[in-house]
Rosetta silent file (secondary structure, phi, psi, omega in degrees, C-alpha in Angstrom):
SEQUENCE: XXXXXXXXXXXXXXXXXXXXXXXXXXXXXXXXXXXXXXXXXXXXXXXXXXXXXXXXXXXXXXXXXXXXXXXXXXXXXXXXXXXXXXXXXXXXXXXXXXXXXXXXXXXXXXXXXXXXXXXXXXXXXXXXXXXXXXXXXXXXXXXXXXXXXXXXXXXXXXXXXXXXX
SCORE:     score description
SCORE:     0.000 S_00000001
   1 L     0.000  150.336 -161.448   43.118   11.323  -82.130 S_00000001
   2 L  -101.291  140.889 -152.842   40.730   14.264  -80.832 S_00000001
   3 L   -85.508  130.181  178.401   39.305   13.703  -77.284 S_00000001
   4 L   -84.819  103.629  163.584   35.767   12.221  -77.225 S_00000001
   5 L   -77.751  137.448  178.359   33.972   13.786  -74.159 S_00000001
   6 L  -156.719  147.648 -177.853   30.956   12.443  -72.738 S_00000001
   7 L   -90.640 -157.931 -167.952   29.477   12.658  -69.205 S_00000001
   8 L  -171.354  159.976 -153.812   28.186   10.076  -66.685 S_00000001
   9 L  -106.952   21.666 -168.916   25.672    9.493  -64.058 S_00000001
  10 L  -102.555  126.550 -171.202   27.806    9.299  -61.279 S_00000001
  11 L  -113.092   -7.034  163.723   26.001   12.329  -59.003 S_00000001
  12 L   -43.999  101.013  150.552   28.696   12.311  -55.466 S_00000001
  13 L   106.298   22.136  157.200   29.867   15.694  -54.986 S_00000001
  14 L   -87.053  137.464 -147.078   27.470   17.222  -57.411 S_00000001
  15 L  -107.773  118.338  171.996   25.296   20.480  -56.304 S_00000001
  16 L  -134.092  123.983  156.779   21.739   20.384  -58.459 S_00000001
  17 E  -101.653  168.811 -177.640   18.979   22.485  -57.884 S_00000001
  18 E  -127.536  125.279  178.937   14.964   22.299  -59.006 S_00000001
  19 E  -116.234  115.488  164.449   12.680   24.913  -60.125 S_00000001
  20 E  -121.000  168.401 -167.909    9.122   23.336  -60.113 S_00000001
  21 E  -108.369  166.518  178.804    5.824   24.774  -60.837 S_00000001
  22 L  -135.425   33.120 -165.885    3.191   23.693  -58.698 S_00000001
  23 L   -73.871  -45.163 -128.373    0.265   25.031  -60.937 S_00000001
  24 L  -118.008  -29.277  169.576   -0.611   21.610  -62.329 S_00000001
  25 L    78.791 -105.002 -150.426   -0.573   19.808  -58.946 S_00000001
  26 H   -85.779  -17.082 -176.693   -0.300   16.093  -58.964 S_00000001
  27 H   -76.987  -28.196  162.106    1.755   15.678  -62.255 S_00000001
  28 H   -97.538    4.005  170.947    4.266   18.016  -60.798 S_00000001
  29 H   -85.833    0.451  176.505    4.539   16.825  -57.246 S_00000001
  30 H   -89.500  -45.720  179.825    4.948   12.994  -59.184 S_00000001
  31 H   -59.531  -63.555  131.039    7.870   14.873  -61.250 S_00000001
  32 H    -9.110  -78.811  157.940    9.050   15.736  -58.286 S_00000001
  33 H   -82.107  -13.852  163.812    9.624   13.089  -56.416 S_00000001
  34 H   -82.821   -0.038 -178.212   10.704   11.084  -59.132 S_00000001
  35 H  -112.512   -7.048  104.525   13.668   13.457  -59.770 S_00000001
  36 H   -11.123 -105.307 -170.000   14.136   13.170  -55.856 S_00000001
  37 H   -38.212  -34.514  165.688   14.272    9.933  -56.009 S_00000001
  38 H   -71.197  -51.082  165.034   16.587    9.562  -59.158 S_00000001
  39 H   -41.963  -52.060  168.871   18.891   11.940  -58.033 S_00000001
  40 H   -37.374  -58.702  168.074   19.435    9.959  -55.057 S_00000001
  41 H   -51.231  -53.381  179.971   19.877    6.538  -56.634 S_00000001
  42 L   -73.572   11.077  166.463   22.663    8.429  -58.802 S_00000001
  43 L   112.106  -13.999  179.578   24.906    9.520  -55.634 S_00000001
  44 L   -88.446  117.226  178.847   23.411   12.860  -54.797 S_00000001
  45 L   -38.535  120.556  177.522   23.511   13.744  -51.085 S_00000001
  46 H   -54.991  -18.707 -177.927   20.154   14.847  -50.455 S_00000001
  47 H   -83.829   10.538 -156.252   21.486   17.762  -48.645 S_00000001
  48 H  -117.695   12.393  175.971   22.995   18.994  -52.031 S_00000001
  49 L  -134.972   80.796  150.600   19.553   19.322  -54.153 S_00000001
  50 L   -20.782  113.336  146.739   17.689   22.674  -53.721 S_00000001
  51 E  -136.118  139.874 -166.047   14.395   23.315  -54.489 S_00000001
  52 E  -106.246  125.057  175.015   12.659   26.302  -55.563 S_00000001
  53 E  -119.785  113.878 -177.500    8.486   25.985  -55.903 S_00000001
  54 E   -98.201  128.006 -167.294    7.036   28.391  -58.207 S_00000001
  55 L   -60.223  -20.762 -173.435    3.391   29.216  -58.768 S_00000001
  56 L  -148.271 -178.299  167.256    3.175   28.582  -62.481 S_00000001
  57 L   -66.803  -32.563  172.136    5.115   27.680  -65.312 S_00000001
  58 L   -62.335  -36.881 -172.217    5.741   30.848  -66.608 S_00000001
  59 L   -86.591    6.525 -178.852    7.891   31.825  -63.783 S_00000001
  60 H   -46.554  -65.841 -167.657   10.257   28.741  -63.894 S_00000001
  61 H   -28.004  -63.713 -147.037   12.852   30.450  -66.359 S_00000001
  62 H   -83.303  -13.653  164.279   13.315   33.695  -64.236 S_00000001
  63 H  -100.106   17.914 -175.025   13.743   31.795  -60.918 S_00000001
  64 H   -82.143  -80.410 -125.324   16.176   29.060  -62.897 S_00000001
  65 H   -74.884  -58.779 -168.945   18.352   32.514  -63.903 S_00000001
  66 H   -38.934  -58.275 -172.122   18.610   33.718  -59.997 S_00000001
  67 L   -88.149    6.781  132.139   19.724   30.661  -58.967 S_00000001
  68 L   -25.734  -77.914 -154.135   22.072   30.293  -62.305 S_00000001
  69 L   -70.900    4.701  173.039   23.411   33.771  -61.352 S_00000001
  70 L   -95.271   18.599 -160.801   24.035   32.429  -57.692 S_00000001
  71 L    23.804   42.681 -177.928   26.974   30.202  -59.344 S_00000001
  72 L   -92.322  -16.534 -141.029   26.288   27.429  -56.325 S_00000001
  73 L  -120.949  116.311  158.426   25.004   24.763  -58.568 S_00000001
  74 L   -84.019   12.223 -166.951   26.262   22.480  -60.863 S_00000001
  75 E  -173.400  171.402  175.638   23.233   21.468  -62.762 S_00000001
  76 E  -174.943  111.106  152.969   19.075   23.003  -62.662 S_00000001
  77 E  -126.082  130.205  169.135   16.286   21.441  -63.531 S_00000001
  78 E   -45.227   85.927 -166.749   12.812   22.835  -64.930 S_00000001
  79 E  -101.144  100.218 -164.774   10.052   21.009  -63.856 S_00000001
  80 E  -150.691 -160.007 -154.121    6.293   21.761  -64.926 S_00000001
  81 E  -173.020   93.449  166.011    3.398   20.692  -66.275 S_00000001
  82 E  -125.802  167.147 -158.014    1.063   22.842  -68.740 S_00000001
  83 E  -150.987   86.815 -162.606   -1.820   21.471  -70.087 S_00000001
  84 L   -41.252  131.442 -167.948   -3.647   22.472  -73.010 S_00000001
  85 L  -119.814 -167.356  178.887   -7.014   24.265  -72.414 S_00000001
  86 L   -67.085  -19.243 -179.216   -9.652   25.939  -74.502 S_00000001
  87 L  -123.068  151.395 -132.140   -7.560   28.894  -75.441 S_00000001
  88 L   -82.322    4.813 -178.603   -4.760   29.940  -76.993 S_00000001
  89 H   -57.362  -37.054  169.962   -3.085   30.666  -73.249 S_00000001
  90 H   -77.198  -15.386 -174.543   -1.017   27.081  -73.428 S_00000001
  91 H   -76.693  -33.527  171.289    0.339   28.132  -76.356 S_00000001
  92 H   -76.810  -24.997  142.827    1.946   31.242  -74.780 S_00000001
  93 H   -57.984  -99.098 -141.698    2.966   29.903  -71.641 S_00000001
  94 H   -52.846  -44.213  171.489    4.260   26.641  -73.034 S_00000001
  95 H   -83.606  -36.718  177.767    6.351   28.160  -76.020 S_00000001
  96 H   -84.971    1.433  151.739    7.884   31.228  -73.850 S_00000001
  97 H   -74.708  -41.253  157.890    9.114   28.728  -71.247 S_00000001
  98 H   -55.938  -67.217  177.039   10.864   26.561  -73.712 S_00000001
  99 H   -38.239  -58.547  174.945   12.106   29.390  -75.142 S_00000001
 100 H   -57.435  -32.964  154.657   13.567   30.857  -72.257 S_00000001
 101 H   -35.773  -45.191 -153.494   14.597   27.663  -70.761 S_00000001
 102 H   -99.501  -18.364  174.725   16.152   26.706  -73.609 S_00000001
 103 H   -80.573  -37.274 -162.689   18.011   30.495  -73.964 S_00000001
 104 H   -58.256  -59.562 -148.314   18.962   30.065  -70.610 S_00000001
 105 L   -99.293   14.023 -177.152   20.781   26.846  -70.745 S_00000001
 106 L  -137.690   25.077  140.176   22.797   27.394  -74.227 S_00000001
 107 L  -130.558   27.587  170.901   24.495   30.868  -72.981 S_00000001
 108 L   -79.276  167.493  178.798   24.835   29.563  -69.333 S_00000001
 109 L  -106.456   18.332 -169.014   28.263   27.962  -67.829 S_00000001
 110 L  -147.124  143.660  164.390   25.833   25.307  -65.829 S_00000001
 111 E   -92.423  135.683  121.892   23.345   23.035  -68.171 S_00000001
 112 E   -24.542   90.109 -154.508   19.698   24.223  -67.961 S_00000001
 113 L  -103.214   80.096 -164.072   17.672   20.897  -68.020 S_00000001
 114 L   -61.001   92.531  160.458   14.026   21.568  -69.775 S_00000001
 115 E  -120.356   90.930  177.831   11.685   19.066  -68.083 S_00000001
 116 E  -133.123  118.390 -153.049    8.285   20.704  -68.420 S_00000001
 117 E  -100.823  156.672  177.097    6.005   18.346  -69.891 S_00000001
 118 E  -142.135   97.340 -177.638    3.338   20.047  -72.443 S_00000001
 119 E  -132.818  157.367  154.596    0.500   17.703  -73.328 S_00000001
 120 L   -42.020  -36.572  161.116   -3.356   17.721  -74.267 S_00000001
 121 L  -170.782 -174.932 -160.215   -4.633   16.696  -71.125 S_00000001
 122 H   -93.343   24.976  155.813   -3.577   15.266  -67.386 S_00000001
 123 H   -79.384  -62.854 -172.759   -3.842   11.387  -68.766 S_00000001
 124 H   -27.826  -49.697  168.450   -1.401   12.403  -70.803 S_00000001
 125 H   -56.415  -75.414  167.859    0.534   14.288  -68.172 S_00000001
 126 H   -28.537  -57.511 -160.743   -0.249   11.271  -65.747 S_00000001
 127 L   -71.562   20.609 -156.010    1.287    8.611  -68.514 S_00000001
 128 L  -134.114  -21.044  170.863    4.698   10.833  -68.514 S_00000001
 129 E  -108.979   44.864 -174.933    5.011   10.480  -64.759 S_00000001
 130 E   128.674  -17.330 -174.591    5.442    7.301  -63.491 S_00000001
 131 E   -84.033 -153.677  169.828    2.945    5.896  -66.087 S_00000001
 132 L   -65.765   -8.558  157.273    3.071    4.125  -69.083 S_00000001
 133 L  -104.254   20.034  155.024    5.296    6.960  -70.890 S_00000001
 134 E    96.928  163.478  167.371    8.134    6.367  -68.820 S_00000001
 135 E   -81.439  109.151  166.144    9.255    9.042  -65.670 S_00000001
 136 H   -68.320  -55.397  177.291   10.167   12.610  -67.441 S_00000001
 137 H   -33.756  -65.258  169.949   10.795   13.427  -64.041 S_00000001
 138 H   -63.237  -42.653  178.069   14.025   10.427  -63.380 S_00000001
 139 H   -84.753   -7.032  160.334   15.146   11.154  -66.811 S_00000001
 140 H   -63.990  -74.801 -173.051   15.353   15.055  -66.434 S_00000001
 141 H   -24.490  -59.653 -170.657   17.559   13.867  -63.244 S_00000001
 142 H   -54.999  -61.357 -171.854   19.663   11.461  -65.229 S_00000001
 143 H   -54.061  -28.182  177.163   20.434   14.136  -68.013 S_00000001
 144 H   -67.948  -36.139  174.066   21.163   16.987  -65.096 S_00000001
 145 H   -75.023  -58.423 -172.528   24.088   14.278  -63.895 S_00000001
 146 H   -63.747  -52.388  162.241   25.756   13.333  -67.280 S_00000001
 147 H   -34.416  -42.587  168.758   25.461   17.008  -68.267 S_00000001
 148 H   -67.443  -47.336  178.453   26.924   18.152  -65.380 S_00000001
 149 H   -55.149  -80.198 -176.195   29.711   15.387  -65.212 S_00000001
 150 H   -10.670  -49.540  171.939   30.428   16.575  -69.352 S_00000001
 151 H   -53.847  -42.371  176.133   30.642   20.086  -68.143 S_00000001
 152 H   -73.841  -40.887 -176.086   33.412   19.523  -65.689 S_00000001
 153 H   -56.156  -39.943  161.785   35.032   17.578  -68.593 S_00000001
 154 L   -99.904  135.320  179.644   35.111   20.392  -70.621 S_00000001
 155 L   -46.102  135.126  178.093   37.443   23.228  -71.071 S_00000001
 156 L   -60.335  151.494 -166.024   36.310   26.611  -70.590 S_00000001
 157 L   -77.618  170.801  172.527   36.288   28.304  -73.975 S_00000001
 158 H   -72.385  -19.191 -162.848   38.595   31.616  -73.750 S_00000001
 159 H   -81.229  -19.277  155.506   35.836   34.042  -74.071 S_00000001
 160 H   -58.119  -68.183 -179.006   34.725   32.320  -70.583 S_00000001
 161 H   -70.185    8.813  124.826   37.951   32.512  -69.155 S_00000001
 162 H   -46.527  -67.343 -173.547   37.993   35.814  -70.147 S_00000001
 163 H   -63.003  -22.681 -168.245   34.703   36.751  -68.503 S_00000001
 164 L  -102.914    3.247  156.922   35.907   35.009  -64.934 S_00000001
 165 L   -64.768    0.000    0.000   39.247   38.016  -65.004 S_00000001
């Protein structure tokens, strides 16, 4: 029988950093601390979670890939908040962070954990953080631990263990 792999939420001895935006204010300092706080609950030493505060959303990706490219980390998660306005400006922001985010974390050796909420307005935002649409913030955490355990689980492919000669 062929080996099932799956991760797990157990976060002791696990390194995770956070790239948050702070453009958006209270929905990402709520995201924030609930991915603080989650982390915590799941075993990770508080001295073992980085964070990086970025002015906007747009720059999450490119300070995710520095601290990618410091290989220190077992896990990163993307934390933001855009919020659709009168002009077509959320659309461009909101789709080239996902994109990059999302480039980011499928040719990386670490997973790349997309929490950036994109909504219509900051009830919306509000309900996603602690509200009545559940914490994005604790469940970006939880998915940064089971990813990270999974990761450990699995063998490096050869063209990685190629690339690390």
């Amino acid at each position: 029988m062929n080996p099932n792999y799956q991760g797990n939420l157990e976060g002791a001895g696990l390194r995770i950093a956070i790239v948050v935006s702070r453009f958006s204010g209270e929905p990402c300092q709520l995201l924030l601390e609930g991915t603080l706080g989650r982390l915590q609950e799941l075993g990770v030493d508080a001295q073992n979670i980085d964070v990086a505060s970025v002015p906007g959303a747009f720059e999450i990706a490119g300070t995710a890939k520095r601290i990618q490219r410091q290989k220190n980390h077992d896990a990163i998660i993307t934390l933001g908040c855009v919020i659709r306005g009168e002009t077509p400006h959320f659309d461009f922001v909101a789709g080239s962070c996902a994109t990059s985010i999302a480039k980011m974390s499928a040719k990386g050796k670490i997973p790349v954990i997309f929490g950036v909420l994109t909504t219509d307005d900051r009830a919306q935002a509000l309900a996603r953080c602690g509200g009545d649409k559940g914490h994005k913030g604790s469940e970006a955490a939880d998915t940064a631990i089971e990813m990270a355990n999974l990761y450990r689980n699995l063998s490096p492919t050869p063209t990685e263990t190629k690339e690390e000669h």
